[in-house]
SEKE-149524 format. One record per residue (C-alpha): x negated, y negated, z. Coordinates in steps of 0.02 Angstrom, whole numbers, plus 50000, padded with zeros to 5 digits. Layout:
N
XYZ ...
//
This chain:
923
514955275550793 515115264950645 513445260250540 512875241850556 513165230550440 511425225350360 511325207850281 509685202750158 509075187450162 507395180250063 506985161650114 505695147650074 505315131750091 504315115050035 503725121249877 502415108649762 501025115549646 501445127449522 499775134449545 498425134249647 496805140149653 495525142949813 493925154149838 495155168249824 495695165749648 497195156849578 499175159549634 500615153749532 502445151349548 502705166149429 501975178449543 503185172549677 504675172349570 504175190449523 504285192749713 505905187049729 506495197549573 505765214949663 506405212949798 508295210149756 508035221949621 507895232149772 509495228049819 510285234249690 510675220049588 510365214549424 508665203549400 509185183549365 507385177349363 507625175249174 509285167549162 508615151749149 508045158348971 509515163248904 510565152548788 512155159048852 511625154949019 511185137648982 513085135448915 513815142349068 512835129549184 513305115149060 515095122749070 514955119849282 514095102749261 515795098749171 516815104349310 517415092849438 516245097649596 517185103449768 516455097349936 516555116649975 516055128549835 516335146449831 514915157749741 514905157449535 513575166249491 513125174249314 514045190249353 515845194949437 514865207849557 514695203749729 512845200649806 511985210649890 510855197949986 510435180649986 509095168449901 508895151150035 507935135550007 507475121450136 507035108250044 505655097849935 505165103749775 505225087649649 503695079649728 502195077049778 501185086149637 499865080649501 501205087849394 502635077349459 501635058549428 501835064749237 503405074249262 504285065349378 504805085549442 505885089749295 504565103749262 505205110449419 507015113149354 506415128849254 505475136249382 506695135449509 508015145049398 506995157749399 506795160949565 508535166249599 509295154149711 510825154349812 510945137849874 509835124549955 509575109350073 508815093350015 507235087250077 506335070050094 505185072349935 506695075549818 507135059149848 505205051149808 505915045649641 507575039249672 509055046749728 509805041549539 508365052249478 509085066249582 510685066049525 509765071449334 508705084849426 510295092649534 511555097349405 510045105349284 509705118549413 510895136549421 511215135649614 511885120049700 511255109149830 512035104350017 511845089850103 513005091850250 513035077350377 512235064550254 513865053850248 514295039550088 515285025050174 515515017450011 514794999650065 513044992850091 513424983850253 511904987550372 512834984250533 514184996350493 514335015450486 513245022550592 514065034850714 513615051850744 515285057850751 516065061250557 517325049150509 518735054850415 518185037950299 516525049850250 516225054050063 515175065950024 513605063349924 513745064149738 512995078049676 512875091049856 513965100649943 514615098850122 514555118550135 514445134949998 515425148850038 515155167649935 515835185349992 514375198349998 514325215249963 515145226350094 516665210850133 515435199550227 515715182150210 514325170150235 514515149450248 512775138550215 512745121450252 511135107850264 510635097150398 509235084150397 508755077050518 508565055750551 506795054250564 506525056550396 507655046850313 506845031850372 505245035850281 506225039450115 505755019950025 507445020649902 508555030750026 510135022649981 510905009050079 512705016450062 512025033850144 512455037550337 511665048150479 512895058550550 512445069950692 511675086450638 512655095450806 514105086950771 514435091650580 513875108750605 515125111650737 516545102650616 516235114450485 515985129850611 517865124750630 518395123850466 517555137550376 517825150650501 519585147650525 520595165050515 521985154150436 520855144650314 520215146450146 518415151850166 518675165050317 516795166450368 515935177950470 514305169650465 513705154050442 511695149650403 511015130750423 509845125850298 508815112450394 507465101350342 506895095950506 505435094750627 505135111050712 505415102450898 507185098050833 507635115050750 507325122150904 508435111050987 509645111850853 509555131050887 509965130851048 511595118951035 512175127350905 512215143250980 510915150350846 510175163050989 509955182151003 511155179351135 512495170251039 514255165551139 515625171651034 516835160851090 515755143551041 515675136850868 514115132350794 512895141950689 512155160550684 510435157750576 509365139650573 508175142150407 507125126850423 505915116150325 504935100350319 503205109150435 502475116350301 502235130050458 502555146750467 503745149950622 504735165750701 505935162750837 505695171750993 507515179150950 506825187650795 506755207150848 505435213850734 503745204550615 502875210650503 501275201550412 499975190650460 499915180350621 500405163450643 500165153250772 501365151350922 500655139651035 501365123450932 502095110351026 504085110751063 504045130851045 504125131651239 505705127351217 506355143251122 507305154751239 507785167151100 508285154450928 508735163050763 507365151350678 506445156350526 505205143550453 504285151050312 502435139050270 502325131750106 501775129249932 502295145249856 501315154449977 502505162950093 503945171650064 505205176450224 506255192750197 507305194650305 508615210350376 509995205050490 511125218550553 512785211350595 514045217150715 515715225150652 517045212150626 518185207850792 519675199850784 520245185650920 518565177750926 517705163750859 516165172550777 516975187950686 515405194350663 513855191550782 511815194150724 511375208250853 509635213450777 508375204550656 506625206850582 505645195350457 504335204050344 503225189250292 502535191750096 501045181850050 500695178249868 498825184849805 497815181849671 498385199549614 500105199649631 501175207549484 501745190749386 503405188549269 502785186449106 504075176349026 503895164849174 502025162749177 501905159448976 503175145349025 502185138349170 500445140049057 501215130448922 501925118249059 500235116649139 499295113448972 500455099848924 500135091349086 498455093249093 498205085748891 499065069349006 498205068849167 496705077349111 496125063248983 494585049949044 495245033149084 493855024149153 491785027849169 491375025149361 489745019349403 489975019749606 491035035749667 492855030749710 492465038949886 494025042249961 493635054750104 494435050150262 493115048750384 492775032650236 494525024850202 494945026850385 493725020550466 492845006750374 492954995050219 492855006950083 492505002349897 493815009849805 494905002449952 494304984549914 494494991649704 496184992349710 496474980849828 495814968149704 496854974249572 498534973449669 498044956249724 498194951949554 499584963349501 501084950949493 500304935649432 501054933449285 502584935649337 502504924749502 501464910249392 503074910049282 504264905149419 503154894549507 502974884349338 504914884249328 504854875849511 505714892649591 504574890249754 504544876449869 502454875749861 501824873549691 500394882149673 498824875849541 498684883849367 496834891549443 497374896949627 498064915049647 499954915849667 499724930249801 498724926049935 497924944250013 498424961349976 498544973150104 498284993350079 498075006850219 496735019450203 498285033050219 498775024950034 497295032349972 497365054349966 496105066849887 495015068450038 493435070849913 492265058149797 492635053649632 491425051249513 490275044749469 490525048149292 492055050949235 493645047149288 495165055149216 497035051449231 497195065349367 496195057849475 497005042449484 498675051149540 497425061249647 497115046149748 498755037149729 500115051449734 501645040249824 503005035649711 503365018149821 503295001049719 502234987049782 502994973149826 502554954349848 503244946550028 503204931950122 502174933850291 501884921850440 500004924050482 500534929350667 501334944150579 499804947550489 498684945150613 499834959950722 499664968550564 497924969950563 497834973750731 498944990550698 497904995750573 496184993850679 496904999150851 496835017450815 494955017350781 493815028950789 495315040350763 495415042350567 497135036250552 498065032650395 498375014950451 496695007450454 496734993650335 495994989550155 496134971950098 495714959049977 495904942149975 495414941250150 493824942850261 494114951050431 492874948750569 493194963850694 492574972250857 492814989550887 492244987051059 493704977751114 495524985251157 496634991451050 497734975151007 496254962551055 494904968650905 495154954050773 493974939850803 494134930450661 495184931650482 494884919950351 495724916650163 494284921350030 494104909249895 494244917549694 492344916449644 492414916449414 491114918249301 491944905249203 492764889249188 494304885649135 493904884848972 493054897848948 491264893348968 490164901449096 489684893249267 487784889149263 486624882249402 486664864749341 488584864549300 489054875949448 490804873349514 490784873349719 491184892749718 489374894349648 488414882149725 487084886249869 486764904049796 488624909749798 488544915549630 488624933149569 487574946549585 486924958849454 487214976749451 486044984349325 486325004949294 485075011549142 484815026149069 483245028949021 483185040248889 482925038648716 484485028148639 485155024548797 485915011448894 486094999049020 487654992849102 487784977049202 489054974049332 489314957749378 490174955049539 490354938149645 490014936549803 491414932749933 491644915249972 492554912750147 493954896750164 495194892350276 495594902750435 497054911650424 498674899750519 499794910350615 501094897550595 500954897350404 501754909050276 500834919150142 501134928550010 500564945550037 500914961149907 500774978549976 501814994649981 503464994650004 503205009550131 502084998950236 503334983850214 504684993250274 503574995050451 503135011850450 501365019150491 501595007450647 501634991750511 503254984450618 502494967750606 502404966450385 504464971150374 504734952950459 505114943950286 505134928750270 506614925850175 506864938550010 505464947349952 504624938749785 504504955249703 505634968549804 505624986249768 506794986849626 505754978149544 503934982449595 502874996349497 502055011149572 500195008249656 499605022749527 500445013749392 499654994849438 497805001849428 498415010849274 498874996349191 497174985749253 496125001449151 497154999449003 496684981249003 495024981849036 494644995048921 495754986948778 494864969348805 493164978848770 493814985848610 494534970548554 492824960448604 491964971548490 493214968148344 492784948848379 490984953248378 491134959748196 492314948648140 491444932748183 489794940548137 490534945947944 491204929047916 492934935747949 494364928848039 494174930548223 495314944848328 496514935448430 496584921848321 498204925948242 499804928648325 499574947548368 498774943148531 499434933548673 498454917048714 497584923448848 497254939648786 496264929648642 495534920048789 495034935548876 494264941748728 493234927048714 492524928648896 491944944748871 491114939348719 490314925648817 489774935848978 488654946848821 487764932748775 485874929848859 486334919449018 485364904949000 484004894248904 482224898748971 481954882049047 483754881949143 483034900249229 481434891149275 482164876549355 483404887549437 482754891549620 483054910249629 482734912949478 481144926749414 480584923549225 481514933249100 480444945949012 480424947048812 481864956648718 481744973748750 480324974048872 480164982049058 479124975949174 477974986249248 478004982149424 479444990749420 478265005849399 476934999449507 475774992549358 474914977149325 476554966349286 476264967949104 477664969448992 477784984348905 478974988548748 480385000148805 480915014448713 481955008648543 483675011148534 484105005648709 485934996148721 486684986448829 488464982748915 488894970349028 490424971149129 491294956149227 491794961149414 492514945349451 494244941549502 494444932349333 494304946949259 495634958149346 496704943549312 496194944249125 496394965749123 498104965649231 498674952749094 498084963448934 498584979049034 500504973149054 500584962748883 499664972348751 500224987348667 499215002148712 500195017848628 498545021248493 497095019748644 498105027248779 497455043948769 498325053048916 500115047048842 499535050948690 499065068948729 500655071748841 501645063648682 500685075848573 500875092348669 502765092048614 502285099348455 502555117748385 501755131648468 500755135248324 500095118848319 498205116348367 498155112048532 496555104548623 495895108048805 495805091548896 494515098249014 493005104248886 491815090048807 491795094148644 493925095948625 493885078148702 493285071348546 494425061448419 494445069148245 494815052448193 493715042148264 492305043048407 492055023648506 491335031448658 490075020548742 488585032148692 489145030948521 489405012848480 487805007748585 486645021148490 487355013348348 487995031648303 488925031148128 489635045448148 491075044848007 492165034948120 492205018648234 493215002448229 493684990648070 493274971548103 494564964748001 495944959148106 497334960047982 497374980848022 498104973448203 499834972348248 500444967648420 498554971748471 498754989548393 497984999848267 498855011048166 498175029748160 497615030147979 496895011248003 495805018448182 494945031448052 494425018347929 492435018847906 491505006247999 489665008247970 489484988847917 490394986348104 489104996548199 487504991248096 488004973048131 488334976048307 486554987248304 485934969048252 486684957648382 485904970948511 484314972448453 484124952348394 485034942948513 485544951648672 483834952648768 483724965248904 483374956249044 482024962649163 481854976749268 481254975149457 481104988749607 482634989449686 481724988449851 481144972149848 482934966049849 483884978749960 483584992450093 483265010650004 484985014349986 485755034350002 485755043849903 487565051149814 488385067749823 488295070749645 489965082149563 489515094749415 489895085049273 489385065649353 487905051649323 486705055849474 486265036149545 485305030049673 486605019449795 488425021049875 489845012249857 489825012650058 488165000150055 488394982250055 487474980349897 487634960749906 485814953949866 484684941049878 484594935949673 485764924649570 486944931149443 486144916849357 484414923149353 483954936849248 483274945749393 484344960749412 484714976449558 484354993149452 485265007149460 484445022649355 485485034949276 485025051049260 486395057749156 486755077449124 487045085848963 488745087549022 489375069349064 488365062948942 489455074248808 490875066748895 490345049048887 490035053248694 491535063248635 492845052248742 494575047548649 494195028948663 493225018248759 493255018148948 493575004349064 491845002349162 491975000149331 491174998949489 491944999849664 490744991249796 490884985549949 490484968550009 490724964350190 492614956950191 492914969450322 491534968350442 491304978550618 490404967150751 490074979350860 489594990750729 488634978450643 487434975250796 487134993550834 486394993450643 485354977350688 484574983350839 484265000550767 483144990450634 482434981950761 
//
């Protein structure tokens, strides 16, 4: 009796981070594409993990990107000989990574040539950045891509062109294949095509409008027909499905395709479903033999599979599948020439040990380094955590949910004050009310499952936090849809779903108690609360607009650290004000994510539109890229405050006098300016009725330490920063962020713009203190508040700006005069207002969870940490900071100045039922 014919096959699936490290050690893509190149060395064949390297390679790809593309593509690979076995894919690899926010998943292109790859299915993710982006990814990779019963009508229409059945109308999608066809080894010919399946597509946000569903059954069986046609070009004997599908519906799939150990030779369909899209490892109960470590096979759907040639193999360049199919001889009058009549899957897992491919790993080191000089860099100094574990931003207002909720709230107003000044919208809105009227986030928007901060905050963990590539938009809501809205998003409580809400702009009164769909009590419009007027002078007690009367002012967040030359920071946040109820027959303007807008996460209710959206997707920015743009502000209008500080102090013309500087940058400036000032005359604190006498410049008062209430003089050297909260000034940092140029003080471009030098080059780690610091100039907060000379700082004369920039020769100019003058203005005129127990103001908050390299503070961002004192007074809630070596190195050798911020919470989204469990506990 003949031999069997034995067919190789190595698959994988949903690949993301290059590497990865746990308590086992670290893995990386190099190791599995060293794998890969054993095994089919094995095989007899020729290694091609390092094709991607070679220059005549390159041309031959560029040679096939000229070449028109055929809906069905034989094999070209490298060499004329046959293969011996096969190389699969199943989908997503451009995103989501850290690595792809920077990257946008062109660092994948190189690392996927090197793992050898036949062909491959598309999956959701590789469509996270645009299906245009695609097309640039697609053709740079050496194997090609199939997209089988994704159809291209050629119109936009949405009411037309959805069958399941192909019409013969269908275009295939630019850039994929219907099927791939290549002869093996031995005679056997093998046919792959992908299938996705329709559930996904609706969660892709840019999926384009001209793409069509077509029945994943129904196109397999079409091509069944044409590719193993006896009379046809492609003859095949075999035919695999790539699939990126749910594992319920592969099984399915399985099953009407005939993809069984007990396959019907007379039935077209497929032999082999290699799915995707789980992130699971799976073996269908038609496999024969297994080898490796157990998975599970209770999941839901499996009870379905009666014998299915399924092979799902995990994720993340952890698991490779290899398998051995032996393959009937060939037999002539039947539909399937060749049948799969034994199977076993060997399952490889990559370890920390693992032999690695050199070449490959130098590449993905020098990748990795370039992306970490980028994400790696500080962009803001955290006084709260940005606590984003889910049992937080699931369950409850969080503070870095109401953080960048503010700043979203705020991100279009430019733009939408603009058109509403050009009479674009049927309600003209005043010059000082917000064009948007709430924002509305999900705690899903918000990953990393960990605190961050306090302390620093670097570029990496913004993406961290905010990893989706959909834009935010800005849509008109009625408040009934709203209202529905809401109730989505608190209905699944205490379950720590992603759709529980984070807002701004609104207060929502809930009960938890209550049935799902019945929990809002009461939702009401919150009023913008500013430090100042619209001219720029601060609210007082006796000039108080009606946003500050009756005690609504601002509170004081005080955080010092009390050591010898430090510092205290004061964050200044307004309390919420509560207006109008929110009118479910009115319409609002409402910005969120185009992912919620489009009604998934259960969000039905926000993709009723009101007419077109103010700012759709195409338009919109990235969430990641909004708060971005509010730290660049904020950080730039401190730098640029200081500039004014010197300038006006030195007699010299004032920063943001000139034409460099937008209006209300220069306006921004001065606010900052103004906010530093001592808040008010002695006798305007007395009269003031929550007011507590100011002590003397530079004195503590004792109480604070339980003493007689004496002042005492506090330790020289001490600084001190005060920091607006207010929505005036996201609306001042979104402005600066969007219309300033930031190329000189944005120092995670600025490394990822640098790390495309020569190899030889010097080359800093972004992750060590002391390579964080500037050789040109040091303006970390430490340093300019400690007065520290240092041989480098910032220039006061304002004709070194241009467009708001500093050249790089002009930031290393010598500044001593700057820094001993702003020394001065500390020591003479900004008095350090006076420091009281914390506990006579507040409950004893928590305590935080304190990272490695963060400030250690007494508080949460989770505690209301609205008080009873006035912003007004110069009474003040302390927060002492005991700062390590290690973040206080940080804070000292930073690139530039961090944005300070702050992320509280402060009772817009309040439990009832919660909140009087908490009363009569205290009771």
């Amino acid at each position: 009796m003949a031999e069997k014919t034995v067919l190789p096959i190595l698959h994988f699936n949903d690949v993301y981070r290059v590497q990865q490290t746990s308590k086992q050690g670290t893995i990386s893509a190099d190791q599995f594409a060293a794998k890969i190149a054993q095994i089919r060395t094995k095989w007899g064949e020729k290694s091609r993990a390092l094709a991607f390297l070679e220059e005549e390679q390159q041309q031959q790809q560029q040679q096939q990107e000229d070449k028109a593309v055929e809906h069905i593509q034989h094999n070209s690979t490298s060499t004329s000989d046959p293969l011996h076995g096969l190389t699969l894919f199943s989908g997503d690899v451009f995103n989501p990574s850290i690595e792809s926010s920077v990257t946008r998943g062109e660092h994948m292109i190189e690392i996927l040539n090197a793992m050898s790859i036949d062909c491959a299915c598309l999956g959701n993710h590789d469509f996270d950045f645009g299906y245009p982006h695609l097309c640039k990814l697609m053709p740079q990779t050496n194997f090609p891509w199939t997209f089988s019963n994704i159809a291209d009508v050629q119109h936009t229409d949405p009411q037309r062109g959805h069958e399941i059945e192909p019409q013969e109308t269908d275009k295939q999608v630019d850039g994929t294949l219907r099927a791939w066809v290549t002869e093996m080894h031995g005679g056997v010919r093998v046919g792959c095509i992908g299938l996705v399946e329709r559930d996904w597509i609706a969660t892709v946000p840019a999926f384009p409008p001209n793409f069509r569903y077509r029945g994943m059954v129904e196109i397999a069986k079409q091509l069944s027909e044409e590719l193993r046609d006896p009379n046809g070009q492609h003859k095949c004997d075999l035919i695999v499905a790539l699939t990126h599908c749910r594992l319920p519906n592969d099984i399915d799939l399985a099953n009407a395709l005939g993809a069984t150990s007990d396959s019907p030779e007379d039935q077209h369909g497929v032999d082999l479903v290699l799915g995707g899209h789980d992130h699971t490892y799976y073996i269908g109960n038609g496999i024969d033999k297994y080898e490796g470590e157990e998975w599970g096979t209770s999941m839901p759907g499996t009870e379905k599979d009666k014998g299915c040639m399924l092979i799902k193999s995990g994720t993340d360049f952890h698991d490779l599948s290899e398998i051995e199919l032996q393959l009937s001889e060939p037999k002539e009058g039947v539909i399937r020439r060749r049948r799969i009549v034994g199977a076993k899957v060997r399952r490889h897992k990559t370890k920390p040990n693992d032999e690695t491919l050199p070449e490959l790993k130098a590449h993905i080191d020098e990748l990795m380094k370039r992306v970490d000089q980028a994400t790696g860099q500080p962009v803001a100094f955290a006084m709260t955590s940005l606590d984003c574990r889910m049992d937080k931003v699931r369950t409850d207002e969080a503070g870095v949910g109401n953080f960048i909720a503010d700043i979203l709230l705020h991100s279009y107003d430019d733009a939408l004050r603009q058109r509403d000044q050009r009479g674009e919208f049927e309600e003209r809105r005043a010059d000082d009310a917000r064009e948007v009227d709430l924002a509305f986030i999900c705690g899903g928007s918000l990953r990393g499952d960990e605190e961050f901060g306090p302390g620093i905050i670097t570029l990496r963990d913004i993406l961290t936090i905010m990893p989706f590539e959909d834009a935010v938009i800005v849509r008109n809501l009625k408040g009934k849809d709203i209202l529905e809205a809401l109730e989505n998003g608190l209905g699944a409580y205490p379950s720590q779903e992603g759709r529980f809400p984070q807002v701004a702009g609104i207060s929502v009164d809930w009960d938890s108690s209550r049935p799902p769909g019945q929990r809002v009590v009461e939702v009401r419009l919150l009023k913008d609360v500013h430090l100042f007027d619209e001219e720029g002078k601060r609210e007082t007690p006796t000039n108080a607009s009606p946003a500050l009367e009756g005690g609504e002012g601002a509170e004081t967040y005080a955080f010092e650290r009390k050591e010898e030359g430090g510092y205290s920071i004061e964050v200044n946040k307004p309390r919420i004000r509560k207006g109008e109820k929110l009118d479910p027959d009115r319409i609002y303007r409402v910005v969120t994510r185009e992912y919620m807008g489009d009604g998934h996460d259960g969000y039905a209710a926000l993709d009723r539109a009101c007419g077109e959206d103010l700012v759709d997707h195409e338009n919109g920015s990235l969430m990641s890229t909004q708060v971005r743009k509010f730290l660049l502000g904020a950080s730039l209008i401190w730098r640029l405050k200081a500039f004014r500080d010197q300038a006006k102090d030195d007699g010299l013309s004032v920063v943001g006098q000139r034409d460099t500087l937008s209006h209300k940058t220069r306006k921004a400036i001065e606010r900052a300016h103004a906010l530093s000032d001592p808040p008010l005359p002695s006798s305007t604190i007395k009269n003031h009725p929550s007011a507590v006498q100011a002590t003397s410049a530079g004195a503590e008062s004792a109480d604070a330490k339980g003493g007689s209430g004496q002042a005492t003089p506090k330790k020289a050297g001490s600084r001190r920063v005060v920091v607006d909260s207010s929505p005036g000034a996201f609306r001042d940092a979104m402005h600066v962020g969007a219309s300033e140029h930031h190329s000189h003080y944005d120092a995670a471009s600025k490394h990822f713009r640098d790390s495309r030098v020569p190899a030889n080059a010097r080359l800093r780690s972004p992750l060590s203190a002391s390579s964080m610091r500037s050789d040109r100039i040091d303006r970390s907060i430490d340093s300019v508040l400690a007065g520290d000379d240092g041989g480098g700082g910032l220039t006061g004369d304002d004709s070194h700006l241009s467009n708001g920039e500093l050249s790089a020769d002009e930031e290393g100019q010598d500044s001593s005069n700057f820094l001993r003058e702003l020394r001065r203005r500390n020591e003479d005129e900004l008095a350090e207002v006076g420091s009281v127990s914390s506990s006579g103001d507040m409950e004893s908050p928590s305590a935080f969870r304190a990272p490695t390299s963060a400030s250690t503070m007494m508080g949460s961002n989770d505690d209301l940490l609205m008080a009873g004192s006035s912003y007004f007074s110069p009474k003040a809630i302390r927060r002492h900071v005991e700062v390590t070596a290690e973040d206080g190195a940080l804070l000292r050798s930073s690139e530039g100045s961090l944005a300070i911020i702050a992320p509280m919470r402060d009772g817009r989204l309040v439990d009832l039922a919660r909140s009087k469990t908490k009363n009569a506990k205290k009771e």
